[in-house]
C-alpha positions in Angstrom: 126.0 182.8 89.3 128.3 182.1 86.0 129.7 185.1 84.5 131.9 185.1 81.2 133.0 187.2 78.9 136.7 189.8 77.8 135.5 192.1 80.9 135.2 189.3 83.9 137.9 188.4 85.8 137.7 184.8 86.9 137.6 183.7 90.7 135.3 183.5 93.8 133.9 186.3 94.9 132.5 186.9 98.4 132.2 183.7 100.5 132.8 180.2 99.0 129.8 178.0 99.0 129.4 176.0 102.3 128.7 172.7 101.1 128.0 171.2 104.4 125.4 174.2 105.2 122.3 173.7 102.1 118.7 174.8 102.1 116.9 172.1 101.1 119.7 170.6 99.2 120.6 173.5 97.1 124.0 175.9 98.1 122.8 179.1 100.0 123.3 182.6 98.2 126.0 184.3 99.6 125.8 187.6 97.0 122.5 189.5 96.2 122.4 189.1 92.8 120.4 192.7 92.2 124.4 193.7 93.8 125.8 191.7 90.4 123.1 193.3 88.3 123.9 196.9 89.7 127.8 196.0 88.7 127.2 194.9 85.3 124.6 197.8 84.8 127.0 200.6 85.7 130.2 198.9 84.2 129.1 197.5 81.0 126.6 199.5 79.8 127.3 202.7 81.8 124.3 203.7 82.7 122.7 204.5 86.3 121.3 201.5 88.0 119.1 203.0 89.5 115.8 202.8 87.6 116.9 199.2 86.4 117.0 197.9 89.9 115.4 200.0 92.3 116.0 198.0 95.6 119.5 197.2 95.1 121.1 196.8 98.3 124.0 199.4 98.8 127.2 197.4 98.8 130.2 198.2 97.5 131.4 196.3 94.3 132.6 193.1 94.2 135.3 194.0 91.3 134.7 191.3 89.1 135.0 193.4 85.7 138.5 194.5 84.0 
């Protein structure tokens, strides 16, 4: 997933793609993105995430946002 924007700080985060290691030719997710959602949810708009996305997994934040 590409993030930009004033509020993203640049870089890998979580594992770096394994490019030897695809599923059917595509790079396999290393981040839930309902984790990045949950992130940019409570961050940004500071609201709950909650009702927005339900089944988030509980992780802790990845600390991508200034």
């Amino acid at each position: 997933m590409l993030l930009a924007g004033v509020p993203v700080r640049g870089g890998f985060y979580d594992e770096q793609p394994d490019l030897t290691d695809l599923d059917d030719g595509d790079l396999k997710p290393t981040v839930d993105f309902r984790t990045i959602y949950q992130e940019l949810v409570t961050g940004v708009l500071a609201f709950d995430p909650g009702p927005i996305v339900p089944d988030a997994p509980s992780a802790s934040p990845l600390g991508f946002l200034a």
